[in-house]
PyMOL Python script that loads the backbone (N, CA, C, O; Angstrom):
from pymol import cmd

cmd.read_pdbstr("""\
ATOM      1  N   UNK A   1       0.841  -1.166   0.000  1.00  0.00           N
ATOM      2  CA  UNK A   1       0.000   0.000   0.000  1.00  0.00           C
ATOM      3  C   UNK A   1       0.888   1.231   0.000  1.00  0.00           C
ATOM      4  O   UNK A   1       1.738   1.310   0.887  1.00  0.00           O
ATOM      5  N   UNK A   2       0.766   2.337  -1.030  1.00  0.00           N
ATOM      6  CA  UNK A   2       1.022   3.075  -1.380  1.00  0.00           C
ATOM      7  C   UNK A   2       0.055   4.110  -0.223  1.00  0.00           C
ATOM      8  O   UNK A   2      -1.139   4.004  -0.505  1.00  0.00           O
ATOM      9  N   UNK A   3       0.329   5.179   1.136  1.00  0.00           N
ATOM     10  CA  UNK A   3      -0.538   5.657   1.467  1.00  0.00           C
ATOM     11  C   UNK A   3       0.164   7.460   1.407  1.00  0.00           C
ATOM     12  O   UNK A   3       1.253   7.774   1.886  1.00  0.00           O
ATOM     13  N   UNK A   4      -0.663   8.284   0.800  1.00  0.00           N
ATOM     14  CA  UNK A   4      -0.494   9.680   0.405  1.00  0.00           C
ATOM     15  C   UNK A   4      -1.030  10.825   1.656  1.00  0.00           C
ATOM     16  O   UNK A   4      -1.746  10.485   2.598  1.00  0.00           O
ATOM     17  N   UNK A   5      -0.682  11.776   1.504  1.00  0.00           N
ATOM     18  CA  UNK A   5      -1.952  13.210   1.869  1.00  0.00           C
ATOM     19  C   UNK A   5      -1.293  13.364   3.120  1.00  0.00           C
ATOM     20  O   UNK A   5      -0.088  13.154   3.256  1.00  0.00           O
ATOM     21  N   UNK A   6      -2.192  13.793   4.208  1.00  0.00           N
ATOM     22  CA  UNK A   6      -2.223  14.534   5.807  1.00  0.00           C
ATOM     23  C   UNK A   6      -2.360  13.423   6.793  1.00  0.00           C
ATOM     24  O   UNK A   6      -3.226  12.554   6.692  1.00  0.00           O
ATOM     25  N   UNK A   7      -1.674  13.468   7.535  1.00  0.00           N
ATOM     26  CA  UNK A   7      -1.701  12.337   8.622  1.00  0.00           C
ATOM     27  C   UNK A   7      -3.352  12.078   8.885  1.00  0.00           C
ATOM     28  O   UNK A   7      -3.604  11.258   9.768  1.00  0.00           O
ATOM     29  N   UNK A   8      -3.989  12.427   8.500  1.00  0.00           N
ATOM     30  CA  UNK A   8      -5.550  11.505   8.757  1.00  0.00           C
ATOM     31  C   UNK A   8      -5.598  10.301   7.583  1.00  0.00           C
ATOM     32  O   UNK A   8      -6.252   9.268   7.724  1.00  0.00           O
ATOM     33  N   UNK A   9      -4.947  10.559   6.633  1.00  0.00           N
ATOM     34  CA  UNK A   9      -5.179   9.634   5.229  1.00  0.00           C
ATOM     35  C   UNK A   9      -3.653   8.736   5.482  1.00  0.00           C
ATOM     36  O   UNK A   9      -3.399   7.848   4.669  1.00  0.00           O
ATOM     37  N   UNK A  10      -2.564   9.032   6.748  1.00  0.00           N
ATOM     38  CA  UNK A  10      -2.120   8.278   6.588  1.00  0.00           C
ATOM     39  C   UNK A  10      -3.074   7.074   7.948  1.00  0.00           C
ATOM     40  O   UNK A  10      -3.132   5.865   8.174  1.00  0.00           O
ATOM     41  N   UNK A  11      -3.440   7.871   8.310  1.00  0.00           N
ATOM     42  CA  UNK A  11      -4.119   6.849   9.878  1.00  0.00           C
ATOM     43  C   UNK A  11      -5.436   6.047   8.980  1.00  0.00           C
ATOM     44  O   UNK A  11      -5.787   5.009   9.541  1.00  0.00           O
ATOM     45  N   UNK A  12      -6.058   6.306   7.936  1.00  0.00           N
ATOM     46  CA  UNK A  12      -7.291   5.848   7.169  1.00  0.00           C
ATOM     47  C   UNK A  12      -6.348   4.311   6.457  1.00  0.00           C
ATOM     48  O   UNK A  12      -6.894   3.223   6.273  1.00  0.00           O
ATOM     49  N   UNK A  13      -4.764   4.635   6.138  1.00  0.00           N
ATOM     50  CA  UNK A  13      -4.707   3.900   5.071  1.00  0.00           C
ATOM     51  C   UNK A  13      -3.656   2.670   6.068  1.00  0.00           C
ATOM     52  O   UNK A  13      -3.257   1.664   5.482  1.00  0.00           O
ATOM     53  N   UNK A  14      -3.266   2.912   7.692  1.00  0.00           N
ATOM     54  CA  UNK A  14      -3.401   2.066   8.637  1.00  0.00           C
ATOM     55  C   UNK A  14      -5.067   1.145   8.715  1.00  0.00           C
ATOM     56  O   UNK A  14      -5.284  -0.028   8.412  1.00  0.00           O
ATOM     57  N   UNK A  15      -5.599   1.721   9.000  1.00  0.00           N
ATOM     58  CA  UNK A  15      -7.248   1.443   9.246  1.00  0.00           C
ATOM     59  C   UNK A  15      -7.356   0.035   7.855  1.00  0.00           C
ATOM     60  O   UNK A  15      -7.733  -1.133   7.774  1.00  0.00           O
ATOM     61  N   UNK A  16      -6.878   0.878   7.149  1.00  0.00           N
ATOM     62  CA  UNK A  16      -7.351  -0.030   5.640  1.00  0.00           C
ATOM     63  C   UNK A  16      -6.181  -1.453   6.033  1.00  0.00           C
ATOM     64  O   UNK A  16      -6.650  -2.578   5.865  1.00  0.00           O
ATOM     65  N   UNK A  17      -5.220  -1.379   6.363  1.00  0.00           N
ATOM     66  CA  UNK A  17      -4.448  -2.244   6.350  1.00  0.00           C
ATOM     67  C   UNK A  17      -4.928  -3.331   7.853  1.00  0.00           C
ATOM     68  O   UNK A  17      -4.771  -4.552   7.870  1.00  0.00           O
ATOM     69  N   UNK A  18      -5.284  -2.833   8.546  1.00  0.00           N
ATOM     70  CA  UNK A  18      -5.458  -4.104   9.819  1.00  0.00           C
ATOM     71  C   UNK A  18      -6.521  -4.556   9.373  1.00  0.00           C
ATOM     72  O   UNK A  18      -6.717  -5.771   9.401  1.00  0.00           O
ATOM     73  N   UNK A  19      -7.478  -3.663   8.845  1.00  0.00           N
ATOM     74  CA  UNK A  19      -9.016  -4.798   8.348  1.00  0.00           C
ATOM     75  C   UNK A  19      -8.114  -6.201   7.100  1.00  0.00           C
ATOM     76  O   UNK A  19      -8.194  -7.420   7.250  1.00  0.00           O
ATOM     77  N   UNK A  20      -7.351  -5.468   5.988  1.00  0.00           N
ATOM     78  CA  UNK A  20      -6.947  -6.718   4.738  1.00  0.00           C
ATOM     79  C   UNK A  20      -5.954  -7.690   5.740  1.00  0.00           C
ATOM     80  O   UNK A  20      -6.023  -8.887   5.462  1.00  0.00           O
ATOM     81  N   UNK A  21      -5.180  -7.387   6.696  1.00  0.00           N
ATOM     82  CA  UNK A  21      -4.574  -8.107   7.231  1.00  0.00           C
ATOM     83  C   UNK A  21      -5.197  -8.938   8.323  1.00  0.00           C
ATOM     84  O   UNK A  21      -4.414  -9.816   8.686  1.00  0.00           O
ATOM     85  N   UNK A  22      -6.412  -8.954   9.004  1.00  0.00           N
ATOM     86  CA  UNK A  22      -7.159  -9.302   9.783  1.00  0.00           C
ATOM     87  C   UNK A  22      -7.749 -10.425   8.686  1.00  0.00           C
ATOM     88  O   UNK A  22      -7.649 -11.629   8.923  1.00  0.00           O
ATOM     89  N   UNK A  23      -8.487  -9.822   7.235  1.00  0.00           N
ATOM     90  CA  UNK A  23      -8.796 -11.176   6.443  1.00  0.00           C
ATOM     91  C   UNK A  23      -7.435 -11.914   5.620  1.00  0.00           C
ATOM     92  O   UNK A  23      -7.306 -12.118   4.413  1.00  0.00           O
ATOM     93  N   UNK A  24      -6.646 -12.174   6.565  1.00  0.00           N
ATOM     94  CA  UNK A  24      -5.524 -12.932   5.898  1.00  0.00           C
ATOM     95  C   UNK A  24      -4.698 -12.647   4.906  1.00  0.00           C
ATOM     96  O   UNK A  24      -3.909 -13.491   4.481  1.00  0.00           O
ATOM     97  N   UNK A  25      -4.797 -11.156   4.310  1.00  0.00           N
ATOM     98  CA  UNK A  25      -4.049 -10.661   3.769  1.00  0.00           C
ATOM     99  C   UNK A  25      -2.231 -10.595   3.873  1.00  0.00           C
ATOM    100  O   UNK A  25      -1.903 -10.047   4.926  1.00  0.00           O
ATOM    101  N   UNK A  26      -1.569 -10.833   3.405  1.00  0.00           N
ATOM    102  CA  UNK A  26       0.061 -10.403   3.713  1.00  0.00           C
ATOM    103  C   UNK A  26       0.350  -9.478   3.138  1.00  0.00           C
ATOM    104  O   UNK A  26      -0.304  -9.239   2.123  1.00  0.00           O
ATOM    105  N   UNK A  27       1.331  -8.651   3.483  1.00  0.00           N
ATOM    106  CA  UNK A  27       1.672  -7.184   3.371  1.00  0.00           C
ATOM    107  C   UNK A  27       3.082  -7.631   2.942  1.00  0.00           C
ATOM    108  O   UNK A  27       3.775  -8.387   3.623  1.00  0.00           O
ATOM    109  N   UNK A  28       3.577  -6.931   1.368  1.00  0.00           N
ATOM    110  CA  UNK A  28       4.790  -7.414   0.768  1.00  0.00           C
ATOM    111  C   UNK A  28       5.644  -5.574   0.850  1.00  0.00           C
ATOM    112  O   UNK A  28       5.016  -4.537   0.638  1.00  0.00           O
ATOM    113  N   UNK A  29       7.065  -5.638   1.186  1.00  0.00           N
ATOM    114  CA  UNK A  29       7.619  -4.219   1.147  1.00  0.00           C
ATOM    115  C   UNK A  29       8.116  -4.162  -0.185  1.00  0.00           C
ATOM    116  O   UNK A  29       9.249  -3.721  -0.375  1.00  0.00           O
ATOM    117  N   UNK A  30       7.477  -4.517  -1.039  1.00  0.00           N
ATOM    118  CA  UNK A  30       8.257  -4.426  -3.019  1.00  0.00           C
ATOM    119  C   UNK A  30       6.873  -4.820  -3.707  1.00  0.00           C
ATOM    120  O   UNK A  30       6.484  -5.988  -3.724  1.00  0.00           O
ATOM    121  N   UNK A  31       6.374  -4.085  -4.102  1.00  0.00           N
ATOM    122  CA  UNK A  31       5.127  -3.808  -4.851  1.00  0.00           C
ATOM    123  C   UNK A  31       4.765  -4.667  -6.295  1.00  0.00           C
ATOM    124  O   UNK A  31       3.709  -4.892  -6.886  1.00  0.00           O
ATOM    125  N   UNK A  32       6.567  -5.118  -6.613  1.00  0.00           N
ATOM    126  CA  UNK A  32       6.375  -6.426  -8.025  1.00  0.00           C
ATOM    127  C   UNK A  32       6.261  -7.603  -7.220  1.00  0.00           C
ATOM    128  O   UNK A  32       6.291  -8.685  -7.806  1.00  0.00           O
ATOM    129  N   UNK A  33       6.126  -7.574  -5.893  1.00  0.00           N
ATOM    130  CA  UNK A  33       5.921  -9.185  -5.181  1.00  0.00           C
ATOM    131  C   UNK A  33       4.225  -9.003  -4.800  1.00  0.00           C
ATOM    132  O   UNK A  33       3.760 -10.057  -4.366  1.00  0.00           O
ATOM    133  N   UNK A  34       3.372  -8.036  -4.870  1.00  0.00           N
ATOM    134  CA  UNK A  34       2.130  -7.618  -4.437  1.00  0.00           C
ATOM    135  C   UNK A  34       1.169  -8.707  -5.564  1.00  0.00           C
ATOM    136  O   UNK A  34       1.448  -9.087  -6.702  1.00  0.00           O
ATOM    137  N   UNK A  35      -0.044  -8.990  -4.689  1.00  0.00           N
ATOM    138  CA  UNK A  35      -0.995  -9.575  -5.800  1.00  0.00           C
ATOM    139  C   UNK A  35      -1.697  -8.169  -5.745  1.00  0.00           C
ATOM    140  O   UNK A  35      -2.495  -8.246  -6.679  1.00  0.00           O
ATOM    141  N   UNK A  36      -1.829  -7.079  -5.243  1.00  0.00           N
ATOM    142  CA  UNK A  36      -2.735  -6.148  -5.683  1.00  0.00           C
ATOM    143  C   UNK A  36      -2.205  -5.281  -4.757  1.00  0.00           C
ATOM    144  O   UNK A  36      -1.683  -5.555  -3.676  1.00  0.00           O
ATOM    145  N   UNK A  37      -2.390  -4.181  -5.288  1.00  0.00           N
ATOM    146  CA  UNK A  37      -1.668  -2.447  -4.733  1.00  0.00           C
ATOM    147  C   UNK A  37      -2.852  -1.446  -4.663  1.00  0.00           C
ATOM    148  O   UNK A  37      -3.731  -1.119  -5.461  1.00  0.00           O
ATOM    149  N   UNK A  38      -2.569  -1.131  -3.553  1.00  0.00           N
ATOM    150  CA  UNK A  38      -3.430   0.090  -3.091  1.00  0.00           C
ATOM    151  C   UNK A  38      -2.732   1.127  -3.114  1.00  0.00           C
ATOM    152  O   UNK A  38      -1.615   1.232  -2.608  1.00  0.00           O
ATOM    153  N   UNK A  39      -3.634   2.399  -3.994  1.00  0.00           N
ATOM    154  CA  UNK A  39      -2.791   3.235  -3.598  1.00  0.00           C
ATOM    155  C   UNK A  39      -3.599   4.395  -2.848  1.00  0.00           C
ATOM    156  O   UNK A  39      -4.346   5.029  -3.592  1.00  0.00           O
ATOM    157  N   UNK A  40      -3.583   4.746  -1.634  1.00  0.00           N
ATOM    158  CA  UNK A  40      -4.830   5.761  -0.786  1.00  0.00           C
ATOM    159  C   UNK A  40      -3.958   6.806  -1.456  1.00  0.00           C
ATOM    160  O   UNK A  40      -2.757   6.707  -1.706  1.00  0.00           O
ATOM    161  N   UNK A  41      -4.831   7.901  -1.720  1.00  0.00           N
ATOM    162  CA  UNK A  41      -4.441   9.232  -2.021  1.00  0.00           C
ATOM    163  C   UNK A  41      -5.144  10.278  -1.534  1.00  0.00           C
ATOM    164  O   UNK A  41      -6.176   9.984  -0.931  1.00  0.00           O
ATOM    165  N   UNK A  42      -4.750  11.872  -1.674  1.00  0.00           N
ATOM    166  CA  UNK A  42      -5.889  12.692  -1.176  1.00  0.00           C
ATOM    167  C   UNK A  42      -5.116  13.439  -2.218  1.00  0.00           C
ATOM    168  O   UNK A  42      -3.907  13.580  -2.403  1.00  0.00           O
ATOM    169  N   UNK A  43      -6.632  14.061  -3.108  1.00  0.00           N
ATOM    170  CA  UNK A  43      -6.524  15.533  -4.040  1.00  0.00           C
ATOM    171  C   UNK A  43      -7.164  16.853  -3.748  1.00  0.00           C
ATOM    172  O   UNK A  43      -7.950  17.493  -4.446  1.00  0.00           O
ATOM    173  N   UNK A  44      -6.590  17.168  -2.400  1.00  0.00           N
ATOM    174  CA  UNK A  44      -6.593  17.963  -1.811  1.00  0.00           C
ATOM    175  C   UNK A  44      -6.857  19.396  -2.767  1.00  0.00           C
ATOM    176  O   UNK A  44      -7.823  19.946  -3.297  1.00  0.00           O
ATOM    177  N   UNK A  45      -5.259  19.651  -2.628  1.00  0.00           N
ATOM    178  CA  UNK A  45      -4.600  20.720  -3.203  1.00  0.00           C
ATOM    179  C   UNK A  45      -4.046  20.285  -4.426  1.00  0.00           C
ATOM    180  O   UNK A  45      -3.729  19.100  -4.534  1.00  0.00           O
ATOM    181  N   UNK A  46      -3.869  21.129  -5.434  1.00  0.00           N
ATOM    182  CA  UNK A  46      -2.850  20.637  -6.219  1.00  0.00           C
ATOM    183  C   UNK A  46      -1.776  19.502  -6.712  1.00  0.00           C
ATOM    184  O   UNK A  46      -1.704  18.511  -7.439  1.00  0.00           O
ATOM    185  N   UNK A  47      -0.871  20.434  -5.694  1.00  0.00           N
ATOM    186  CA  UNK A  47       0.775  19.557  -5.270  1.00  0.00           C
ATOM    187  C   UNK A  47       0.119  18.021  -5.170  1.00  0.00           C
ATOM    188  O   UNK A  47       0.377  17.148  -5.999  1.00  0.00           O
ATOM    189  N   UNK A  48      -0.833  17.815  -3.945  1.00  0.00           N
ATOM    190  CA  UNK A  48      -1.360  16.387  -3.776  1.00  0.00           C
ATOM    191  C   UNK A  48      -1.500  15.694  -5.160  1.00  0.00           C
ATOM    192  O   UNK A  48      -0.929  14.721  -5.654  1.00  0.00           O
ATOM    193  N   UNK A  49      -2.497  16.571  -5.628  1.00  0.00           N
ATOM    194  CA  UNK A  49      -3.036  15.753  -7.019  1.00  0.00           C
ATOM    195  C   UNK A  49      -1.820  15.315  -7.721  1.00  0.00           C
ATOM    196  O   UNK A  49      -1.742  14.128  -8.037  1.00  0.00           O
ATOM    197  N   UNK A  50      -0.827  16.153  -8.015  1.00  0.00           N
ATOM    198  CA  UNK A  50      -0.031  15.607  -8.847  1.00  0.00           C
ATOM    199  C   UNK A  50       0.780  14.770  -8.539  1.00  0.00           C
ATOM    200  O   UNK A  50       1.245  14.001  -9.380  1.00  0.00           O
ATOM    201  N   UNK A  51       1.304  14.726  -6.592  1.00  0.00           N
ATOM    202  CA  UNK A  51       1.362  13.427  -6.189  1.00  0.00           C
ATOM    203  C   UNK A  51       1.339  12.319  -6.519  1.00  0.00           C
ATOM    204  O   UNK A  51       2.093  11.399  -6.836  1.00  0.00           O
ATOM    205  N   UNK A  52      -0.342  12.705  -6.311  1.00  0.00           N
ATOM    206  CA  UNK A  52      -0.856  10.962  -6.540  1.00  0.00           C
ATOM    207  C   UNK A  52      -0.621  10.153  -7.320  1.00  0.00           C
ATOM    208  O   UNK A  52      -0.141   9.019  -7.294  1.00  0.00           O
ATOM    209  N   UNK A  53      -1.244  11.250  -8.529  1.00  0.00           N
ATOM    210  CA  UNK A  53      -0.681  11.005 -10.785  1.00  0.00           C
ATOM    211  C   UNK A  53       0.675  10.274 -10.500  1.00  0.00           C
ATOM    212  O   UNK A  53       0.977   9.158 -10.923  1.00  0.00           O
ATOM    213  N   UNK A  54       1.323  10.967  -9.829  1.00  0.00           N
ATOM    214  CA  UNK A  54       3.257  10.454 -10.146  1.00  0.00           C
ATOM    215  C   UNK A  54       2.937   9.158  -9.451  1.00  0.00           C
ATOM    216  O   UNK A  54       3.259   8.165 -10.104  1.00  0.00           O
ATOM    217  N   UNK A  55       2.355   8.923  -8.231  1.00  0.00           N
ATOM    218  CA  UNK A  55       2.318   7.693  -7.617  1.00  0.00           C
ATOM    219  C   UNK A  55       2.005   6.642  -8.671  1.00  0.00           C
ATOM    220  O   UNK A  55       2.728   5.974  -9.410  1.00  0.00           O
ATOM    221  N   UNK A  56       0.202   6.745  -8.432  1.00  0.00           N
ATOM    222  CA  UNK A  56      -0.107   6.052  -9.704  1.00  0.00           C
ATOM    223  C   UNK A  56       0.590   5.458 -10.858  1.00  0.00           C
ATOM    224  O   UNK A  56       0.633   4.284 -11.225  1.00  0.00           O
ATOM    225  N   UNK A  57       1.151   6.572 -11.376  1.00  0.00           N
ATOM    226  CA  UNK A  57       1.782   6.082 -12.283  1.00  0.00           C
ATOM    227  C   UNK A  57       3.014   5.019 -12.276  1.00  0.00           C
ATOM    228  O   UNK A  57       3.335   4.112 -13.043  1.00  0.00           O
ATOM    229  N   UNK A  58       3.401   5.384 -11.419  1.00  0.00           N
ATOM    230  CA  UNK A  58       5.036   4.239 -11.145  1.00  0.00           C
ATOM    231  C   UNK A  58       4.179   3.180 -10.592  1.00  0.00           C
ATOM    232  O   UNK A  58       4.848   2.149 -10.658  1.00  0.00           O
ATOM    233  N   UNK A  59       3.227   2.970 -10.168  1.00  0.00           N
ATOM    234  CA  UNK A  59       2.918   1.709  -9.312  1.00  0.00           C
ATOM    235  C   UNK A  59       2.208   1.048 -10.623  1.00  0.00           C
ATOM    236  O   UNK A  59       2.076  -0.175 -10.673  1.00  0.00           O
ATOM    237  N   UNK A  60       1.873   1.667 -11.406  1.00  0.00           N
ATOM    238  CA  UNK A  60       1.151   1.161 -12.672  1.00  0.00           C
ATOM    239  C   UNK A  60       2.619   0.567 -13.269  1.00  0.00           C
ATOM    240  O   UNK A  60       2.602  -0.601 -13.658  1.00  0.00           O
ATOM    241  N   UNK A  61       3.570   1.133 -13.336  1.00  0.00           N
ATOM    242  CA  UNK A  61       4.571   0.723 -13.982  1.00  0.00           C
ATOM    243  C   UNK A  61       5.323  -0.565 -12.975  1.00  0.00           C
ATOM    244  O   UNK A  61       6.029  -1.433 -13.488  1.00  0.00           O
ATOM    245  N   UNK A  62       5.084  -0.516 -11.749  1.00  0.00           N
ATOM    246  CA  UNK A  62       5.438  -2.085 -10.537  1.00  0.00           C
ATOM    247  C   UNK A  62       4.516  -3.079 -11.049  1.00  0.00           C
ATOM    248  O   UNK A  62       4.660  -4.178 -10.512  1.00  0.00           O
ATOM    249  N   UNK A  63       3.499  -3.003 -12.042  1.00  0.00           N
ATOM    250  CA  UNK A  63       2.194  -3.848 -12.088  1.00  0.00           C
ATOM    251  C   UNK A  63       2.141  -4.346 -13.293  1.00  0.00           C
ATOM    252  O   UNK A  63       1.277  -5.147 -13.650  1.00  0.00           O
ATOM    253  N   UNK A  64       3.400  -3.753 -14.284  1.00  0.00           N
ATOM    254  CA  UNK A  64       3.217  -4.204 -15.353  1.00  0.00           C
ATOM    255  C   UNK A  64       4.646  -5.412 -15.522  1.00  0.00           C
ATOM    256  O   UNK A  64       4.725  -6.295 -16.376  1.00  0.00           O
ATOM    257  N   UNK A  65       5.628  -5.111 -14.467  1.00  0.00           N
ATOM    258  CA  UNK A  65       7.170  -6.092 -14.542  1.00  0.00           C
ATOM    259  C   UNK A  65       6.726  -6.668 -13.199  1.00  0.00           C
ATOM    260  O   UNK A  65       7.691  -7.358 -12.871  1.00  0.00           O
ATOM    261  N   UNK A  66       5.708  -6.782 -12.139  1.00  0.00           N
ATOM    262  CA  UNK A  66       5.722  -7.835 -11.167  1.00  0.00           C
ATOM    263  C   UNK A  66       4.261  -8.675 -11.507  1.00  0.00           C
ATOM    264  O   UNK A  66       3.862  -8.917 -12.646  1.00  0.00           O
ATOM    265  N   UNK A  67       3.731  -8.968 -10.536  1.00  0.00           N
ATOM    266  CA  UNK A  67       2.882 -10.120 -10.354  1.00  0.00           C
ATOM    267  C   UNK A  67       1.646  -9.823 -10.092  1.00  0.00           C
ATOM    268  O   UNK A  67       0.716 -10.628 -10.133  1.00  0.00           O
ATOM    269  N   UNK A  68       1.524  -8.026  -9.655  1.00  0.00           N
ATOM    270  CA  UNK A  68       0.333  -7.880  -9.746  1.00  0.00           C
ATOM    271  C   UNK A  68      -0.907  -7.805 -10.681  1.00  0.00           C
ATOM    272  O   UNK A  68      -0.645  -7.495 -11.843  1.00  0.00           O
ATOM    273  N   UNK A  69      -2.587  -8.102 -10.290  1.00  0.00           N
ATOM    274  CA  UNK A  69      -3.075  -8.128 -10.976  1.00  0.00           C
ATOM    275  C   UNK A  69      -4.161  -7.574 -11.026  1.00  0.00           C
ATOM    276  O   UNK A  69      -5.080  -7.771 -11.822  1.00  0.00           O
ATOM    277  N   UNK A  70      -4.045  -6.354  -9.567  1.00  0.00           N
ATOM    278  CA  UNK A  70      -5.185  -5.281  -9.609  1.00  0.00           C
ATOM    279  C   UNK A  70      -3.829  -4.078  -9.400  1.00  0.00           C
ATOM    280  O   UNK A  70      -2.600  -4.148  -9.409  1.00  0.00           O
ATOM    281  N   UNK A  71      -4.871  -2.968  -9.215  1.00  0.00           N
ATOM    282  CA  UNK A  71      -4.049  -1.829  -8.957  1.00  0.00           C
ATOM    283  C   UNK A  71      -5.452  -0.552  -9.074  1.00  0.00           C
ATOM    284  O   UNK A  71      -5.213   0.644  -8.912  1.00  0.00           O
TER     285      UNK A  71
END
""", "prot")
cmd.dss("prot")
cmd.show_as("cartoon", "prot")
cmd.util.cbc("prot")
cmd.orient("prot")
């Protein structure tokens, strides 16, 4: 999980992670070993938005040379 924005969206994208890990989820630190990538974002302001875009985008690019098969 990719998590973005103001410490509330980073505490939302904790939140998100103990519920997938509670249903048996495993949590990988290299995003081409991921079966699926989250990426929480906030488009706040600007700067954020374009953030995210840049995020997005490279994790789109982890999804196309690893194993994932959502995003």
């Amino acid at each position: 999980m990719v998590s973005l924005g103001c410490p509330k969206n980073l505490v939302d994208g904790e939140v998100m992670l103990g519920h997938l890990t509670r249903r048996g989820h495993r949590l990988v630190a290299d995003a081409r070993e991921a079966d699926v990538i989250v990426v929480n974002t906030c488009a706040f302001i600007d700067r954020a938005k374009q953030e995210s875009i840049d995020a997005i985008l490279e994790m789109a690019r982890e999804k196309e040379t690893g194993r994932a098969r959502r995003l």
